[in-house]
N, C-alpha and C positions, 0 to 999 in steps of 0.2 A: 619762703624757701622750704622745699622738703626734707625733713630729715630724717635719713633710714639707718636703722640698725644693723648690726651684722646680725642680725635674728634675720630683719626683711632684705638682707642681703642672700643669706644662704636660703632663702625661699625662695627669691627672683629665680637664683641658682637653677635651683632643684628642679623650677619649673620647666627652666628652658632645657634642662638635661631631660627632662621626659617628652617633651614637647617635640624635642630634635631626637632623640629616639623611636616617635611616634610613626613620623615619616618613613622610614621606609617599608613599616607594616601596611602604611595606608596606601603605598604604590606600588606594596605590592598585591594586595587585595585587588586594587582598580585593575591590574594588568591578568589575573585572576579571570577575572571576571566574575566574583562570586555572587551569587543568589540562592536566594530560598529555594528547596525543594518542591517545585512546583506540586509535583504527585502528590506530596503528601498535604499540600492543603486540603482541607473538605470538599470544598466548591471545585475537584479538576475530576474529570471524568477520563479514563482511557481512549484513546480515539477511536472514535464510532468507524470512520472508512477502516481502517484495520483488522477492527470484527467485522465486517460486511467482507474484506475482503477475503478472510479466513474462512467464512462461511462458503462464498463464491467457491474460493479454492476445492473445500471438499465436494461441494456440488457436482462440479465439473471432472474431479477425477472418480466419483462415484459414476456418473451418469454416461460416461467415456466408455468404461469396461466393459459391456457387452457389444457393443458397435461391432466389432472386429468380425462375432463369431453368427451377426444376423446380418448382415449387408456387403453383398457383392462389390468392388467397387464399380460395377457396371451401375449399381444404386446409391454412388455416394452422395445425390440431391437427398433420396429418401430418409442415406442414414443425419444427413446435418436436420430434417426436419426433424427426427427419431431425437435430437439431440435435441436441439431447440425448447420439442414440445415435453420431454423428459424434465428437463432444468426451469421451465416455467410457474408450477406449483413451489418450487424453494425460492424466485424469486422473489412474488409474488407475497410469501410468509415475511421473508426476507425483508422487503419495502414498506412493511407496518411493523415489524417487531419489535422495535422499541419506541413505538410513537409515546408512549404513556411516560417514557423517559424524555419526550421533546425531540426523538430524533427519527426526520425521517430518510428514505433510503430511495433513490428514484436511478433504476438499474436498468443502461439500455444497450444493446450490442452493439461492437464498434469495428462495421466493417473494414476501416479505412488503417487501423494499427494490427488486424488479423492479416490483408494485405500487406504490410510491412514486414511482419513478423515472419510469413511464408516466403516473402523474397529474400528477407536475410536468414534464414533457417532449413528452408528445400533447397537442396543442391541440384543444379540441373547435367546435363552433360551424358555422357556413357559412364564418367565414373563413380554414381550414382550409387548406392545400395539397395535405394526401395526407387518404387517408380513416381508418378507424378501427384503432385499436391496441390489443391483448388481454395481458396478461403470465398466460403460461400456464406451472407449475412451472417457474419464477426465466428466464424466456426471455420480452422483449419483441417482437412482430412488429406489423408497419403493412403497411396495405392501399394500395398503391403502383401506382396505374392496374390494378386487380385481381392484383396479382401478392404473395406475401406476401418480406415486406422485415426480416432480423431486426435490429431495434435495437441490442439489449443485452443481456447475461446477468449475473442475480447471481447470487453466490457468499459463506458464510461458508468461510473458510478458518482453519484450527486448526493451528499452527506447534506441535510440541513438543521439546524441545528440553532437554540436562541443566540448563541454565537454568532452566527452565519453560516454559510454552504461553501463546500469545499467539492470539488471534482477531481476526481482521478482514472484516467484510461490505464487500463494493464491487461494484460495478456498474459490468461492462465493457461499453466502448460501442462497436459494431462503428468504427464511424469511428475509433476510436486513443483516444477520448476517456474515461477511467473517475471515477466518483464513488464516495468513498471515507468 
């Protein structure tokens, strides 16, 4: 037979008063959901597509700006080539620049959400304000008192990484503005 003290009685106590206390710290943490600060372990790196795409972005609104003031829109095949071949030297940087980091970048245009993006985004009709818009391989342009205007250029972008490879299509939009 055991025999407890009122010593190992107000211990039992004590215990179960913390014990039942504990609870509802611990459900509330689960419903939390708390975790470690990822970022700040060592080993987490900022995500690679997010600088590629920030890079993209400036690219495209650098490389957009003079279209307007060299190409008729009677030449707006000429000005998407002018764009194209403009933006290929950044890709190109772009798609090895942090190989030394493990990561690399493999950036291709994406005619088929530049098509998207100009059907939800040119308005057709008479009560129009500029004239008409063509997405011609993954490069949006508009006819802007005859002069060609580039919209937007998509892009899938393919991050790979010891991680794995991630993809992402978006549509950069000369104005600062991208859909993702």
């Amino acid at each position: 037979m055991v025999h407890m003290t009122r010593r190992g009685q107000l211990v039992l106590v004590a215990a179960t008063v913390i014990a039942v206390a504990l609870v509802p710290i611990v459900l509330a943490s689960l419903q939390l959901g708390y975790h470690d600060d990822v970022r700040a372990t060592a080993d987490y790196d900022d995500d690679p597509s997010a600088d590629a795409l920030r890079v993209l972005e400036r690219a495209v609104a650098t490389e957009s700006t003079s279209i307007p003031s060299q190409y008729a829109w009677a030449a707006n095949d000429s000005a998407v080539t002018a764009v194209r071949t403009g933006l290929q030297p950044r890709l190109d940087r772009l798609q090895t620049s942090r190989i030394e980091d493990g990561v690399h970048y493999n950036i291709t245009y994406n005619g088929t959400a530049t098509r998207q993006w100009k059907d939800a985004n040119c308005p057709s009709g008479p009560d129009r304000q500029f004239g008409d818009c063509v997405a011609d391989r993954g490069v949006v342009a508009q006819d802007r008192v005859g002069r060609t205007h580039v919209l937007a250029v998509g892009f899938d972008v393919t991050t790979t990484t010891e991680r794995g490879e991630t993809t992402v299509t978006v549509v950069l939009e000369t104005s600062g503005r991208s859909s993702w």
